[in-house]
Backbone as CSV, one residue per row, in Angstrom:
resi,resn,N_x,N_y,N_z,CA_x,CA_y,CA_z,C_x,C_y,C_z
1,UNK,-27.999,-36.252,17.092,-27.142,-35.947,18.223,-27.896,-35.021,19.168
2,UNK,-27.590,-35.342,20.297,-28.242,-34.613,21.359,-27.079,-33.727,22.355
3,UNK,-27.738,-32.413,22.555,-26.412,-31.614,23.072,-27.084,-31.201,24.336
4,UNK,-25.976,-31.205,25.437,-26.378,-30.059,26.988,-25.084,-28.927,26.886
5,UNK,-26.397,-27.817,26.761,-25.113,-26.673,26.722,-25.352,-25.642,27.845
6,UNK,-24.075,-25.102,27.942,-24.375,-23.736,29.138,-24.250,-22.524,28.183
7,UNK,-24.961,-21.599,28.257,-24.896,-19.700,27.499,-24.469,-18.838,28.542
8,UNK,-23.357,-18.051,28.109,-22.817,-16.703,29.045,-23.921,-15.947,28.546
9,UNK,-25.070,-15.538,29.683,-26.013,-14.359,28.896,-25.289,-13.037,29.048
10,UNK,-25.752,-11.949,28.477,-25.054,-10.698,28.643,-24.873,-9.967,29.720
11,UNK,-25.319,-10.520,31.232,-25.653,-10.377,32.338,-24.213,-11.080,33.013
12,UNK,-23.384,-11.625,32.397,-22.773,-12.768,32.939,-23.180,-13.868,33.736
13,UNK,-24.435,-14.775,33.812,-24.940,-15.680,34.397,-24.921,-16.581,33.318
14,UNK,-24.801,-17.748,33.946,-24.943,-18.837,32.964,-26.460,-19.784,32.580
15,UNK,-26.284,-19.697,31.556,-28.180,-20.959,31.446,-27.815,-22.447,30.959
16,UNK,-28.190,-23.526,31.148,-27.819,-24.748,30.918,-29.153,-24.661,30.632
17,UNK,-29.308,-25.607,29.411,-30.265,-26.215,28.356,-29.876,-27.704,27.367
18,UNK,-30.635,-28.514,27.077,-30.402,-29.276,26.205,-30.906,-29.041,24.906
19,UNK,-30.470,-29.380,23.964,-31.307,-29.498,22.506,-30.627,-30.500,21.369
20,UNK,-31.370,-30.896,19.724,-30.896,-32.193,19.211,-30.207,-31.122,18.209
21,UNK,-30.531,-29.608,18.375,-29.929,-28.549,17.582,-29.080,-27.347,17.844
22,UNK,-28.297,-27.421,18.124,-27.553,-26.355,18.899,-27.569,-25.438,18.292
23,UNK,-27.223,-25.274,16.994,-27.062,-24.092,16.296,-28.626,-23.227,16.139
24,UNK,-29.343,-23.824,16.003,-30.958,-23.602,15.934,-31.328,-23.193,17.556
25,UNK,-30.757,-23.602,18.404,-31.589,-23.488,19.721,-30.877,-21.988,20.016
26,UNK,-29.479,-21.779,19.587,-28.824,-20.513,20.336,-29.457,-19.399,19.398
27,UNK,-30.033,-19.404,18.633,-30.778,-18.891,17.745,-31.553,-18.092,18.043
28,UNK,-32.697,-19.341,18.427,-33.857,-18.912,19.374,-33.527,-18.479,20.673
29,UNK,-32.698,-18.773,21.069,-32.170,-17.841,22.314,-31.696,-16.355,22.341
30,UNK,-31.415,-16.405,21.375,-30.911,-14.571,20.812,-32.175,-13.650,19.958
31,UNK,-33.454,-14.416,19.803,-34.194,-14.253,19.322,-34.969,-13.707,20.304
32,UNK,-35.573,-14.047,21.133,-36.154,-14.043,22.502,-37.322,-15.052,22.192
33,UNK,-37.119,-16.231,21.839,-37.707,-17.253,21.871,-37.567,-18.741,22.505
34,UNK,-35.809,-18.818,22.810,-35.528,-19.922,23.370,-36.179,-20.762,24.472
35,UNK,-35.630,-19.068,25.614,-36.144,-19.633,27.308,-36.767,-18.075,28.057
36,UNK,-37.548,-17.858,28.915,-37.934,-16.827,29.124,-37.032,-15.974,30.187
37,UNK,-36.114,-17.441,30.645,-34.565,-16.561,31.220,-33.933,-15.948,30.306
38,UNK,-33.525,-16.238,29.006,-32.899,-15.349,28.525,-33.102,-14.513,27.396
39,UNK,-34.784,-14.495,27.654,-35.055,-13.913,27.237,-34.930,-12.096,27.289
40,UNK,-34.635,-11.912,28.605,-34.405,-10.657,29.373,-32.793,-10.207,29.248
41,UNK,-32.213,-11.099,28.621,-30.790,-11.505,28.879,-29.821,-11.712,27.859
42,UNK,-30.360,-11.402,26.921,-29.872,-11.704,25.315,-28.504,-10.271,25.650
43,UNK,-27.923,-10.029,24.299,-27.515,-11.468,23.407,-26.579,-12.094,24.251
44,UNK,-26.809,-13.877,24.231,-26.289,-15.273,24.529,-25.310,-15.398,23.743
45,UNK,-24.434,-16.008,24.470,-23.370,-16.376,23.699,-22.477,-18.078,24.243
46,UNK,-22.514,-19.394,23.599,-22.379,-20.444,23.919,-21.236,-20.431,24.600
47,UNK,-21.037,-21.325,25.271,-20.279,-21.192,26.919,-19.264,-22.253,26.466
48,UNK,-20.025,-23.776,26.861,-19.833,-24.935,26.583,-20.936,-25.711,26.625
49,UNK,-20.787,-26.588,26.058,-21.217,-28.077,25.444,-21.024,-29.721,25.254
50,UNK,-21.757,-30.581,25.433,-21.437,-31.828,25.818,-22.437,-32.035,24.409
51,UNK,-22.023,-33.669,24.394,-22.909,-34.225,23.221,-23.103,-35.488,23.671
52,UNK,-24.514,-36.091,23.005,-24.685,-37.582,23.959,-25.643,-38.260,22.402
53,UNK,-25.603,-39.379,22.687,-26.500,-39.910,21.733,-27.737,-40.160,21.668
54,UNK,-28.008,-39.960,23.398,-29.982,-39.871,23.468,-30.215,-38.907,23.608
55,UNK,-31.333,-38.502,23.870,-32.495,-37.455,24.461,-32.005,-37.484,26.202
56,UNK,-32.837,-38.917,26.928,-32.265,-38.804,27.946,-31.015,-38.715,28.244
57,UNK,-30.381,-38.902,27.395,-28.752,-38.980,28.301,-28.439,-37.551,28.568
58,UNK,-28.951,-36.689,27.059,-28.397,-35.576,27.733,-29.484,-34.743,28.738
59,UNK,-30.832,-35.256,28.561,-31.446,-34.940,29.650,-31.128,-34.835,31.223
60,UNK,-30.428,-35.948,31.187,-29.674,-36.106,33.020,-28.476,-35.822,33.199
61,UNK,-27.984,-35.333,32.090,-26.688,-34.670,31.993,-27.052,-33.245,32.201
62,UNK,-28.286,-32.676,32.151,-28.614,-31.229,32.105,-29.136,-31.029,33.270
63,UNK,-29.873,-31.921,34.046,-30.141,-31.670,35.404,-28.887,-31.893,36.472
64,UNK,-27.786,-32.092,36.040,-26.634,-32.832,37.192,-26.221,-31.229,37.033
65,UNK,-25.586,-30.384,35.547,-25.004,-29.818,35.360,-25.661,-28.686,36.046
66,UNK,-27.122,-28.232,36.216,-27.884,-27.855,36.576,-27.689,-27.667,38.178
67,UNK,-27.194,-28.479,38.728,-27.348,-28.889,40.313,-25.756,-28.050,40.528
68,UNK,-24.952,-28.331,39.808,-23.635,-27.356,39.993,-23.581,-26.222,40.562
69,UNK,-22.790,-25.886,41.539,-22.887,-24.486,41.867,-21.612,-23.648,40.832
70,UNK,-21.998,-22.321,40.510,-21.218,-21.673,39.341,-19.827,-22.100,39.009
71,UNK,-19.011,-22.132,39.892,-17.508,-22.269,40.005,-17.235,-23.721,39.037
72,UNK,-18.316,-24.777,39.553,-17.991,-25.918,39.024,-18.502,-25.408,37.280
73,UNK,-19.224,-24.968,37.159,-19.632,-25.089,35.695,-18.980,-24.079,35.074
74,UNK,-17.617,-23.043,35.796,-17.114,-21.938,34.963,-16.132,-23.451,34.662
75,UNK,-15.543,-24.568,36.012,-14.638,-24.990,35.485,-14.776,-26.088,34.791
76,UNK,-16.120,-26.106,34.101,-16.597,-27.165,33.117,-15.687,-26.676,31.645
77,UNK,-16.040,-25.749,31.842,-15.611,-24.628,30.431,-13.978,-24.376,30.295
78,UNK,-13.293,-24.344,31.171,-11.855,-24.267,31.322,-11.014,-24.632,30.272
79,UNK,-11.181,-25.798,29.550,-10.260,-25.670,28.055,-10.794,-25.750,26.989
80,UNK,-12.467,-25.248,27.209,-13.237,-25.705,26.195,-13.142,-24.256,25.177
81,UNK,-12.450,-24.805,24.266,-12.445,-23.786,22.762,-13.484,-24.231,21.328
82,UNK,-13.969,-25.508,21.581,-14.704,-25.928,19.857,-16.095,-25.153,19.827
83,UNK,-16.324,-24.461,18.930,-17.746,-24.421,18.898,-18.537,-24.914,17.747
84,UNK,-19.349,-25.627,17.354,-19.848,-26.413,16.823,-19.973,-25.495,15.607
């Protein structure tokens, strides 16, 4: 499974990333290994999340989400309670 997720960093800004490991990637994100954005920015904490069955799918799902200006991607998150 392939995931595109957004992280509330401790800054309140959001980071959109993909990975085939979510639990492993937010990891390395709290680690200061993930991304060198949040790296400065820890501790991350998962926002929301999509799941896709390719690589690319959620690849172009991470650049669209990416292109969002904030408002749209706080209201990506709006009833989202599951966390993996």
């Amino acid at each position: 499974m392939n995931y595109v997720y957004i992280l509330r960093c401790s800054d309140g800004t959001l980071y959109t990333g993909w990975t085939n490991n979510l639990t492993k990637r937010i990891s390395l994100h709290n680690a200061g290994r993930g991304a060198k954005y949040t790296k400065a920015r820890r501790p991350v904490s998962l926002f929301y999340f999509e799941t896709f069955p390719t690589k690319a799918e959620a690849m172009r799902r991470e650049v669209a989400i990416k292109r969002l200006p904030r408002e749209q991607k706080l209201a990506l998150a709006k009833d989202f309670s599951v966390l993996p």
